[in-house]
C-alpha positions as a Python dict, from the first residue, in 0.01 Angstrom:
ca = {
    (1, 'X'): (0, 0, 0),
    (2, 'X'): (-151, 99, 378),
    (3, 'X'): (63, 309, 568),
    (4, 'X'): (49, 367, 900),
    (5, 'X'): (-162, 623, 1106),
    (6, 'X'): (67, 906, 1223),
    (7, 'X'): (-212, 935, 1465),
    (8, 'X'): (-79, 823, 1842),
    (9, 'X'): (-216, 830, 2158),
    (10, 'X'): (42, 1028, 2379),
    (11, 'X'): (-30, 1199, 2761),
    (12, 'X'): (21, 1554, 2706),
    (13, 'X'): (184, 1576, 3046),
    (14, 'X'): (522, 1378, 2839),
    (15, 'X'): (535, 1605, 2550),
    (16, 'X'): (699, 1976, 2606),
    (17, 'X'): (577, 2227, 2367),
    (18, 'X'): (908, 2230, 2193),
    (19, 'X'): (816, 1859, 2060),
    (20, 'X'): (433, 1909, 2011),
    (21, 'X'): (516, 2155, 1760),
    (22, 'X'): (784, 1926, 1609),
    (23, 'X'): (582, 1610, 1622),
    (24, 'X'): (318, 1787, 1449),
    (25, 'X'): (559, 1954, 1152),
    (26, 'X'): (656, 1591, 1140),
    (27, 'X'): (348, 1460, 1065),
    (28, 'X'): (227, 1749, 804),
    (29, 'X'): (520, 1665, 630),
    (30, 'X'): (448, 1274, 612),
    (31, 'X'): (80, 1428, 509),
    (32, 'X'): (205, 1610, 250),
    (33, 'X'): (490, 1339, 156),
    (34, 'X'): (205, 1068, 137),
    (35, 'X'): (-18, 1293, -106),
    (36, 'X'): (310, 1344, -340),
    (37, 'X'): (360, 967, -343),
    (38, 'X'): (-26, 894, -390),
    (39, 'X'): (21, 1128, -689),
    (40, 'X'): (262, 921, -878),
    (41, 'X'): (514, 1044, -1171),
    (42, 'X'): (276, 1324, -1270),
    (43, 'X'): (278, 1457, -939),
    (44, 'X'): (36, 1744, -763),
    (45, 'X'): (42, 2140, -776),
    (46, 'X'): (61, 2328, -489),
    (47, 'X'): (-343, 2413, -462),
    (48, 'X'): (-398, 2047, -504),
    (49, 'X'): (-138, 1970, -241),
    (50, 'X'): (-353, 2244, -23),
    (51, 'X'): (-668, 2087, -75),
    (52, 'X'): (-543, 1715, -6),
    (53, 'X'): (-354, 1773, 314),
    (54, 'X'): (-576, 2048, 443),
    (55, 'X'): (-297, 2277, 475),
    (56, 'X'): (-225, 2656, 416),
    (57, 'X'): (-14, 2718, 74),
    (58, 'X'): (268, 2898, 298),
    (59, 'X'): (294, 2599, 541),
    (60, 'X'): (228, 2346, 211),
    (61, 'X'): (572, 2567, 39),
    (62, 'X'): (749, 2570, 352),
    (63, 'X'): (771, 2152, 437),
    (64, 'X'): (779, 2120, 8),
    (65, 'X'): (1127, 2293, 25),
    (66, 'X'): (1276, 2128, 369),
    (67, 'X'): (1146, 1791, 175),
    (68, 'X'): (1316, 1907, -182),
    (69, 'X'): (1640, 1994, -12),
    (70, 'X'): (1637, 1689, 122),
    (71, 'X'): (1548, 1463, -150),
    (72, 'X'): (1263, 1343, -85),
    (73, 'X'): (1041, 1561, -299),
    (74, 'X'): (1149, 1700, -668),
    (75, 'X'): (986, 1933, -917),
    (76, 'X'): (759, 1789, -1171),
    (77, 'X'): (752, 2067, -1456),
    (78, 'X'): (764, 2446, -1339),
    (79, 'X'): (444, 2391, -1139),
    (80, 'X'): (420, 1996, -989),
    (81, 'X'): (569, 1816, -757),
    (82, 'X'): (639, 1440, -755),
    (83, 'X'): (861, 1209, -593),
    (84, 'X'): (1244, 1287, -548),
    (85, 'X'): (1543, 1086, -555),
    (86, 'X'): (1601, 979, -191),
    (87, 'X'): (1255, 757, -287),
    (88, 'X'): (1410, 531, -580),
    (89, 'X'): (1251, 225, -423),
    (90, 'X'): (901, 367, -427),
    (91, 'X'): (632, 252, -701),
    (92, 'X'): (720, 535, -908),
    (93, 'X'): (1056, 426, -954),
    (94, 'X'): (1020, 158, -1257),
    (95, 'X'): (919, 501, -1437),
    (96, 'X'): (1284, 684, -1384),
    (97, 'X'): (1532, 584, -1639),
    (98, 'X'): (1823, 454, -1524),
    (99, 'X'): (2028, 782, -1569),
    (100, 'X'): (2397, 572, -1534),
    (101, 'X'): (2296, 370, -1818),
    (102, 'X'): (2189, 657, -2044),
    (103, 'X'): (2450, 893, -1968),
    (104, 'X'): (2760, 662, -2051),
    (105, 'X'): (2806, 674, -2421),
    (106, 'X'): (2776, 1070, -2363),
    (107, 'X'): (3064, 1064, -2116),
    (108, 'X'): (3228, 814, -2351),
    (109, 'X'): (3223, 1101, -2647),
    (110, 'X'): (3271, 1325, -2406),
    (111, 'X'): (3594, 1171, -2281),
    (112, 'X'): (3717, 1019, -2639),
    (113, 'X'): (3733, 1403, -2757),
    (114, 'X'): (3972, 1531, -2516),
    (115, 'X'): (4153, 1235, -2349),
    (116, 'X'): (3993, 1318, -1990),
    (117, 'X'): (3849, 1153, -1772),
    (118, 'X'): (3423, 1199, -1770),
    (119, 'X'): (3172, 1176, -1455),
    (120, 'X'): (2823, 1182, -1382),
    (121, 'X'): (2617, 1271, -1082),
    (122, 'X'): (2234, 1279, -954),
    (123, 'X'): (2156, 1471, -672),
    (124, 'X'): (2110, 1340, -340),
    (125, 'X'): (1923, 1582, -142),
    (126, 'X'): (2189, 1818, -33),
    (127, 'X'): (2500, 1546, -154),
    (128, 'X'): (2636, 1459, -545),
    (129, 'X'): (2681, 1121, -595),
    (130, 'X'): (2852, 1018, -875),
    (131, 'X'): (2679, 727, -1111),
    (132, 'X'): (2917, 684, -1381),
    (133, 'X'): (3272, 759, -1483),
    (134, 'X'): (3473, 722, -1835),
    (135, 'X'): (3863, 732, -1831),
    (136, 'X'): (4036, 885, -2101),
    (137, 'X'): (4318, 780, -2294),
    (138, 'X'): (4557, 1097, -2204),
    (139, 'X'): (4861, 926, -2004),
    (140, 'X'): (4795, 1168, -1711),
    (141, 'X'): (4430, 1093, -1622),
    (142, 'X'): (4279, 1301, -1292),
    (143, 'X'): (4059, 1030, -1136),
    (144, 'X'): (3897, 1320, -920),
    (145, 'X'): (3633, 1059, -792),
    (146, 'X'): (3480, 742, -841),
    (147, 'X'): (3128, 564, -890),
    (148, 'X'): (2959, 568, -562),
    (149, 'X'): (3154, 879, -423),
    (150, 'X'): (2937, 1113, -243),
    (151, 'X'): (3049, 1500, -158),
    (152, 'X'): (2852, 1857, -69),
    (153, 'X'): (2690, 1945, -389),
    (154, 'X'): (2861, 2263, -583),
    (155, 'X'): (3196, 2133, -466),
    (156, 'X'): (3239, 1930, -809),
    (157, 'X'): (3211, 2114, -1168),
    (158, 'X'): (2906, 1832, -1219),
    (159, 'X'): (2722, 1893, -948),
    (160, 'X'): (2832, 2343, -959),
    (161, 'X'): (2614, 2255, -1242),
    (162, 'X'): (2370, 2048, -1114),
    (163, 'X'): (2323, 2322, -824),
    (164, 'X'): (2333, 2594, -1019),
    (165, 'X'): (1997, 2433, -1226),
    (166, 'X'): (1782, 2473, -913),
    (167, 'X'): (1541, 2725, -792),
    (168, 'X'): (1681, 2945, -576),
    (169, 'X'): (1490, 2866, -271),
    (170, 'X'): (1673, 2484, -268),
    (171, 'X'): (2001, 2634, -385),
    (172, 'X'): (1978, 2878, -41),
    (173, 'X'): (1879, 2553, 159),
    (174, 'X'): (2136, 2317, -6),
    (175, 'X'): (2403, 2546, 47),
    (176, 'X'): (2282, 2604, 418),
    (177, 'X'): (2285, 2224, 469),
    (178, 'X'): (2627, 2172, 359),
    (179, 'X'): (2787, 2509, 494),
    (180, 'X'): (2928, 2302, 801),
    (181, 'X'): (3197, 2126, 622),
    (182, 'X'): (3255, 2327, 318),
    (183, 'X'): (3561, 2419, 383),
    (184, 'X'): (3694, 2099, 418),
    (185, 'X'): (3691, 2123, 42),
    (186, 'X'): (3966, 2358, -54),
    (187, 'X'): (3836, 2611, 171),
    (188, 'X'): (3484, 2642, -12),
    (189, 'X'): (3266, 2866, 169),
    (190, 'X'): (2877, 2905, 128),
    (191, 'X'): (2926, 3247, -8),
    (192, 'X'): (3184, 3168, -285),
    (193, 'X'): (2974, 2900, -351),
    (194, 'X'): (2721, 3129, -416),
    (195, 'X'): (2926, 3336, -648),
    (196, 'X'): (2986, 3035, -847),
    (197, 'X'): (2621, 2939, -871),
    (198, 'X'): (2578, 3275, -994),
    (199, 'X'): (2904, 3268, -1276),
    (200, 'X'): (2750, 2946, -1387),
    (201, 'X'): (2432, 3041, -1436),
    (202, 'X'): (2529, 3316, -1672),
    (203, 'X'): (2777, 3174, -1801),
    (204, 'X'): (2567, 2794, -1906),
    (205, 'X'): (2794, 2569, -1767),
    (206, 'X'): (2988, 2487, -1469),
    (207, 'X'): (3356, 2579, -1398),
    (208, 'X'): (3609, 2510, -1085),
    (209, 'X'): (3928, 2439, -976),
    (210, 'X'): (4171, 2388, -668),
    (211, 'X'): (3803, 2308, -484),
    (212, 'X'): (3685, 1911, -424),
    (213, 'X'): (4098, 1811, -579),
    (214, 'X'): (4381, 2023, -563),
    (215, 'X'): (4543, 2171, -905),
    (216, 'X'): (4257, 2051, -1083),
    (217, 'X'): (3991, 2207, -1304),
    (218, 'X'): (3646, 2089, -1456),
    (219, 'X'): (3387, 2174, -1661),
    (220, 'X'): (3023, 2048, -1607),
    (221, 'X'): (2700, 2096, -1730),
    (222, 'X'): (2358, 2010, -1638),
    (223, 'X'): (2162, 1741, -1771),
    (224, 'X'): (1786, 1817, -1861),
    (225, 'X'): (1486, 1596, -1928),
    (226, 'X'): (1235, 1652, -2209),
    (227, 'X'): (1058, 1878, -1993),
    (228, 'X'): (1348, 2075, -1915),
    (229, 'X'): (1391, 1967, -1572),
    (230, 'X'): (1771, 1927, -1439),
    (231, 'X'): (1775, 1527, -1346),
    (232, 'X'): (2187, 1478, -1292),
    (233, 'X'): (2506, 1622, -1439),
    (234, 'X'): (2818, 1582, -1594),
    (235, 'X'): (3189, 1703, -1592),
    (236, 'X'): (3550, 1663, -1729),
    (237, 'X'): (3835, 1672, -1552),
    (238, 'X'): (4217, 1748, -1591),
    (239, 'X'): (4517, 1971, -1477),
    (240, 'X'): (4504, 2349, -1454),
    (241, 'X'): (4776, 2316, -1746),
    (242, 'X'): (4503, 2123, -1996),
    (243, 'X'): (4226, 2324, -1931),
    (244, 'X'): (4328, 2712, -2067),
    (245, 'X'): (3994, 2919, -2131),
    (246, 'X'): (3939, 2853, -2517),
    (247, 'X'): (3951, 2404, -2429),
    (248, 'X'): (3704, 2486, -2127),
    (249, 'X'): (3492, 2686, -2402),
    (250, 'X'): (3553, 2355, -2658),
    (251, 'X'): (3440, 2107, -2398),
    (252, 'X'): (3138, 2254, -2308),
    (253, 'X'): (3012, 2292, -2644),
    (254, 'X'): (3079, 1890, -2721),
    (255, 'X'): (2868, 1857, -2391),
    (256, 'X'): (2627, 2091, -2527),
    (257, 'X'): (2602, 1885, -2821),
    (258, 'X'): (2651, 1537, -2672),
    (259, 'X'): (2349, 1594, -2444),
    (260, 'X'): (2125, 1745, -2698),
    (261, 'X'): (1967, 1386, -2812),
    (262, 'X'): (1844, 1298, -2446),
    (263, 'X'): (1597, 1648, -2421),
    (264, 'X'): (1435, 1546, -2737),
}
């Protein structure tokens, strides 16, 4: 499919140097963006990225994190990068599974073994937004969210976990992005968020509470492709009361274990 030229004729006598230097970011990013997409699923290392756009590897890592921060670009294996999820309706799209689809009967075992409700999030560039949802069959049932809801990522247990599965360099951006209204969220701040990033990621799964819903706590867990690669997340909810160390423990482990089938 043509595109069009990101060549235009402008006077230079209209442009300050503030938005020469922004117009042309702009369009070594849509460079860069255009190679990715010419790539398709499989995507393009970094040299190759170089040698298509005609760009220096720190500028080429510099616009390939603003664009994976904000969705546009996502890691392809530990060394590619291909399309991200802010481009669903590209031509590499038919390829993606559809994630809400796959990850319901594991939020339906999820939810059957502790009476909870169970979610599921993809990423958004810096946002969760939440694909699927089972309610449980306990008679007090913490709805924290619903399908479509959107929130800062890392304010959820799902997508703590989903964050804490990055690289560093888009967990930093992410974080950064968002830091403005954190705190709307039970007073999150970018460096507890941090912290939790951190607990998770030693710990191999997600844990929060009193955070996105008050006197609530969740457990989440990333969910990985075949290659490894965190694609979206999941959580269960309840109150502070249901979820005592040794059932937060329990549920993980039946995520663990629910999950296992889709990395094969």
């Amino acid at each position: 499919m043509a595109r069009p030229s990101t060549n235009q004729n402008v006077h230079s006598a209209d442009v300050s140097p503030a938005d020469a230097t922004g117009a042309r970011a702009l369009r070594r990013g849509l460079q860069l963006l255009d190679a990715v997409l010419d790539a398709g699923p499989e995507g393009l290392r970094v040299v190759e990225l170089c040698r298509a756009c005609g760009l220096e590897r720190a500028t080429v890592h510099r616009l390939l994190a603003t664009l994976q921060a904000a969705g546009y670009v996502a890691a392809a294996g530990r060394f590619r990068y291909a399309a991200g999820p802010r481009l669903g309706r590209t031509a590499a799209a038919p390829a993606q599974p559809n994630m809400a689809v796959r990850l319901q009967p594991v939020l339906a075992q999820v939810s059957a073994a502790y009476g909870d409700a169970a979610f599921a999030i993809v990423r958004e560039g810096p946002h969760s937004h939440c694909i699927a949802r089972e309610v449980g069959t306990h008679p007090v049932q913490v709805l924290v969210i619903q399908v479509g809801t959107r929130q800062p990522l890392g304010v959820g247990a799902a997508g703590l976990a989903l964050l804490s599965a990055l690289p560093d360099a888009q967990v930093q951006q992410i974080v950064a992005a968002n830091a403005p209204v954190l705190g709307a969220y039970g007073g999150m701040t970018a460096e507890r968020l941090h912290l939790l990033v951190r607990a998770t990621r030693e710990r191999g799964w997600s844990v929060i509470g009193n955070h996105a819903t008050r006197n609530v706590l969740a457990v989440g867990m990333a969910v990985r492709d075949a290659r490894g690669e965190p694609v979206a997340a999941i959580s269960l909810a309840s109150t502070l009361a249901r979820m005592p160390r040794e059932r937060q423990q329990l549920v993980a482990r039946t995520m663990r274990e629910a999950l296992a089938p889709l990395a094969a």
